[in-house]
Backbone as a chain_set.jsonl record, in Angstrom:
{"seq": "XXXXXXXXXXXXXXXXXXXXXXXXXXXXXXXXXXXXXXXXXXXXXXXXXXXXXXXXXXXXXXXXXXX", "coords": {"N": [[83.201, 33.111, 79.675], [85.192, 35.866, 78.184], [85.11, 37.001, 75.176], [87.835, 38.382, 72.465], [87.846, 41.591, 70.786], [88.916, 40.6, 68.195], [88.344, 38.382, 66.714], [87.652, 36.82, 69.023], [90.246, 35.45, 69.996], [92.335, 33.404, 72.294], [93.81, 35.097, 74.878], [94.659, 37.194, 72.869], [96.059, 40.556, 72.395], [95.089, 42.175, 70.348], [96.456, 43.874, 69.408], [99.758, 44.124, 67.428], [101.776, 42.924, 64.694], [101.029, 40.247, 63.985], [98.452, 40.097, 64.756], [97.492, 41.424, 62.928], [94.708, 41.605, 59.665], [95.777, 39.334, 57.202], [95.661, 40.308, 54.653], [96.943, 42.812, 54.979], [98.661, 42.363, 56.446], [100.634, 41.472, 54.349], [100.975, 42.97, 52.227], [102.098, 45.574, 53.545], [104.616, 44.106, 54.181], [105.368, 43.914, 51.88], [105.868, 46.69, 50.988], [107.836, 46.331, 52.883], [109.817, 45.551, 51.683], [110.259, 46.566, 48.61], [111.769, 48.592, 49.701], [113.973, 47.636, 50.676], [114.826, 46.834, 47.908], [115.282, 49.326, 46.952], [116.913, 50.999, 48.545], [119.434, 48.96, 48.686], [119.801, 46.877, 49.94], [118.939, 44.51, 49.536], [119.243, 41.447, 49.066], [119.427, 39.158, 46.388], [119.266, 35.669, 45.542], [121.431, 33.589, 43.152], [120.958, 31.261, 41.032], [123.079, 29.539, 41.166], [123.935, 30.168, 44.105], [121.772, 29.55, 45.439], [121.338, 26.756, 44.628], [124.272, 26.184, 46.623], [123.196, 26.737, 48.707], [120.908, 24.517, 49.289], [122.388, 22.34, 49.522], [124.089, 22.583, 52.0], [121.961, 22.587, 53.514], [120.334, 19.94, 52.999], [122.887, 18.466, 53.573], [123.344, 18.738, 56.515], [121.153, 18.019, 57.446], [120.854, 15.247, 56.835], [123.076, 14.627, 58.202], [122.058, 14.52, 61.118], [120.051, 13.046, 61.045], [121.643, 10.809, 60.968], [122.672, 10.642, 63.677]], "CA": [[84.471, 33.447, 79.057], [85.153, 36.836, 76.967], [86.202, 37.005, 73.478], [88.197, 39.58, 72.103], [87.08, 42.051, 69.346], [89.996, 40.218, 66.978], [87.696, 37.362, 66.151], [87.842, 35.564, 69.879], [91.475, 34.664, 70.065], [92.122, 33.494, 73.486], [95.191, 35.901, 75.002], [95.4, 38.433, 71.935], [95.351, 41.812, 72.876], [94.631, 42.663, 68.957], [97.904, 44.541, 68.669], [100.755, 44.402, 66.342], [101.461, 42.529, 62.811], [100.84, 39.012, 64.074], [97.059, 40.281, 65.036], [96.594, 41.857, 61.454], [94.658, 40.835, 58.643], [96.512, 38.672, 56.419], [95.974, 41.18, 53.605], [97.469, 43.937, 55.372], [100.564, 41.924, 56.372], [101.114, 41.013, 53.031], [100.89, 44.687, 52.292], [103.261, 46.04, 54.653], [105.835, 43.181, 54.046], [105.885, 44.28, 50.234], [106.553, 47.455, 51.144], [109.352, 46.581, 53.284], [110.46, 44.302, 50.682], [110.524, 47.183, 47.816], [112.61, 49.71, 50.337], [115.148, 47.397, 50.787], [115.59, 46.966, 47.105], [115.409, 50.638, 46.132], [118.065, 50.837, 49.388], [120.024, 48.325, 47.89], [119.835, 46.114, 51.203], [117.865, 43.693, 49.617], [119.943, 39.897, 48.646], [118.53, 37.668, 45.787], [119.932, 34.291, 45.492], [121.174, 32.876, 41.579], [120.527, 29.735, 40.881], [124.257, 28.997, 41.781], [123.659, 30.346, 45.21], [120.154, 28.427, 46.165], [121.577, 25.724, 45.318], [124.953, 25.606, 47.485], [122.251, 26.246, 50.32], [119.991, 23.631, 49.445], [123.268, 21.279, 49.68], [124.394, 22.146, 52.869], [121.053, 22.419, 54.326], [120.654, 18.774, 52.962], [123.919, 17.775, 54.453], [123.341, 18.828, 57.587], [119.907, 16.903, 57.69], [121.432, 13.655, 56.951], [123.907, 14.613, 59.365], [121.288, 14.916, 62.238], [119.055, 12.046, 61.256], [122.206, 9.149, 61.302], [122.669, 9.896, 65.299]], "C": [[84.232, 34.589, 78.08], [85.726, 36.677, 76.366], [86.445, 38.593, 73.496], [87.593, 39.907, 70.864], [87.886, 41.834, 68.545], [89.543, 38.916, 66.775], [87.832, 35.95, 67.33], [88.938, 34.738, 70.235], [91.45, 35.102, 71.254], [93.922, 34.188, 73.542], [95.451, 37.178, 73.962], [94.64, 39.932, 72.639], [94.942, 42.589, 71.846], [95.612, 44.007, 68.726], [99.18, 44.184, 68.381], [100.556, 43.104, 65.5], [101.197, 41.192, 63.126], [99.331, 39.051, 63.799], [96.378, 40.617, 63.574], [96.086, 41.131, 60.776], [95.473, 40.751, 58.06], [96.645, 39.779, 55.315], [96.689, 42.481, 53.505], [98.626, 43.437, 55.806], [101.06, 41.888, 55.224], [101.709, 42.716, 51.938], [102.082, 45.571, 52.75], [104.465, 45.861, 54.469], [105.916, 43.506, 52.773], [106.762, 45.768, 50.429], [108.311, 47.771, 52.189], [110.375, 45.905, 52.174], [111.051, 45.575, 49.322], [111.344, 48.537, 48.432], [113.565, 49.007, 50.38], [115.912, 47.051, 49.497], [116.008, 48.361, 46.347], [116.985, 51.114, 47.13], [119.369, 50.224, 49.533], [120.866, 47.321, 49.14], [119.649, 44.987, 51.233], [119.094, 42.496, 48.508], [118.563, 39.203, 47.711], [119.522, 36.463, 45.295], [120.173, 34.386, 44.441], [120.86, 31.595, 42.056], [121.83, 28.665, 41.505], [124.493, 29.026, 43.927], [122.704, 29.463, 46.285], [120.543, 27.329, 46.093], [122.93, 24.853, 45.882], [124.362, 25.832, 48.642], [121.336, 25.559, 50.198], [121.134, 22.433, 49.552], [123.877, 21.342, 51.18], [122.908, 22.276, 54.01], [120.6, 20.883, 54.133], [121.722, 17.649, 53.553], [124.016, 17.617, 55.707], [122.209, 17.939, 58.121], [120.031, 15.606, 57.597], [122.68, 13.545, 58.16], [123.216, 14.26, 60.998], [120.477, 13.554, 62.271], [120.381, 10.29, 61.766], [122.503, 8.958, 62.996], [121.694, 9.399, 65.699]], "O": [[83.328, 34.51, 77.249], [86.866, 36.247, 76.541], [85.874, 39.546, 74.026], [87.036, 39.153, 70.067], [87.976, 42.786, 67.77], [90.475, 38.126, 66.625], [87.997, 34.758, 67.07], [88.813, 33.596, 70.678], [91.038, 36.182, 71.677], [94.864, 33.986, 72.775], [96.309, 38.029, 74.195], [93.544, 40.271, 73.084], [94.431, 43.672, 72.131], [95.404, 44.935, 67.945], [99.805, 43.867, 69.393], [99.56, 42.382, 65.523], [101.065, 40.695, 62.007], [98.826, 38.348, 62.924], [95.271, 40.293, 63.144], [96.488, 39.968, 60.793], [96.242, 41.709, 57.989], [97.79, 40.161, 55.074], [96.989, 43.11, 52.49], [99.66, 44.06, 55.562], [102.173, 42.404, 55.128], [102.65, 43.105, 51.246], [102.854, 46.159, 51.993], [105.35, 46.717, 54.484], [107.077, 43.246, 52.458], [107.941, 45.952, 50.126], [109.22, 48.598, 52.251], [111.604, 45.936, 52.119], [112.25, 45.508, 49.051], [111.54, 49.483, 47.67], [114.532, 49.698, 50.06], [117.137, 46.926, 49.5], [116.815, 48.478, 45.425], [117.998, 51.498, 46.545], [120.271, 50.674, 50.239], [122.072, 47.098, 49.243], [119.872, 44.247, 52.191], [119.593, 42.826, 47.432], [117.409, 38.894, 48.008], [120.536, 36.687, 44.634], [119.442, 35.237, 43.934], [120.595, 31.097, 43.15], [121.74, 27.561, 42.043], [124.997, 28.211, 44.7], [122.865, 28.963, 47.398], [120.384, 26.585, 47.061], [123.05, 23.628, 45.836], [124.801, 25.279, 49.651], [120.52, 25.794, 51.09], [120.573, 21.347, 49.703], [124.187, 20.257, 51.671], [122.999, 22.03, 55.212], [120.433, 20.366, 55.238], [121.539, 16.474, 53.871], [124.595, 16.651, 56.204], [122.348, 17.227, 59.116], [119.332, 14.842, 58.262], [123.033, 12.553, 58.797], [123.908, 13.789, 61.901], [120.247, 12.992, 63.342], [120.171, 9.282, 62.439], [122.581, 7.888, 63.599], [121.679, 8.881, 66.816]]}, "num_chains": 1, "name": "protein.A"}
């Protein structure tokens, strides 16, 4: 059996951002992260916000578990 030169993962062909090091995703994803707030693309929750979606994401989960 051959390994690949991306540390032996079976199937990777050692391209795109899944394949990267972790430190270089992290990397990348900041920078998309600081374009979309200079772009003014970029949503942050309040505190009022997070948590009417932690209520209906709760609701819906008790919804799902009583069938």
């Amino acid at each position: 059996m051959a390994s690949s030169s991306q540390g032996g993962n079976k199937g990777s062909s050692g391209r795109g951002f899944a394949s990267m090091d972790p430190e270089r995703q992290r990397m990348i994803a900041s920078q998309g992260g600081k374009a979309a707030h200079q772009s003014g693309n970029a949503h942050e929750f309040d505190s009022a916000e997070g948590r009417e979606a932690g209520k209906k994401s709760h609701s819906s989960r008790q919804k799902s578990d009583k069938r």
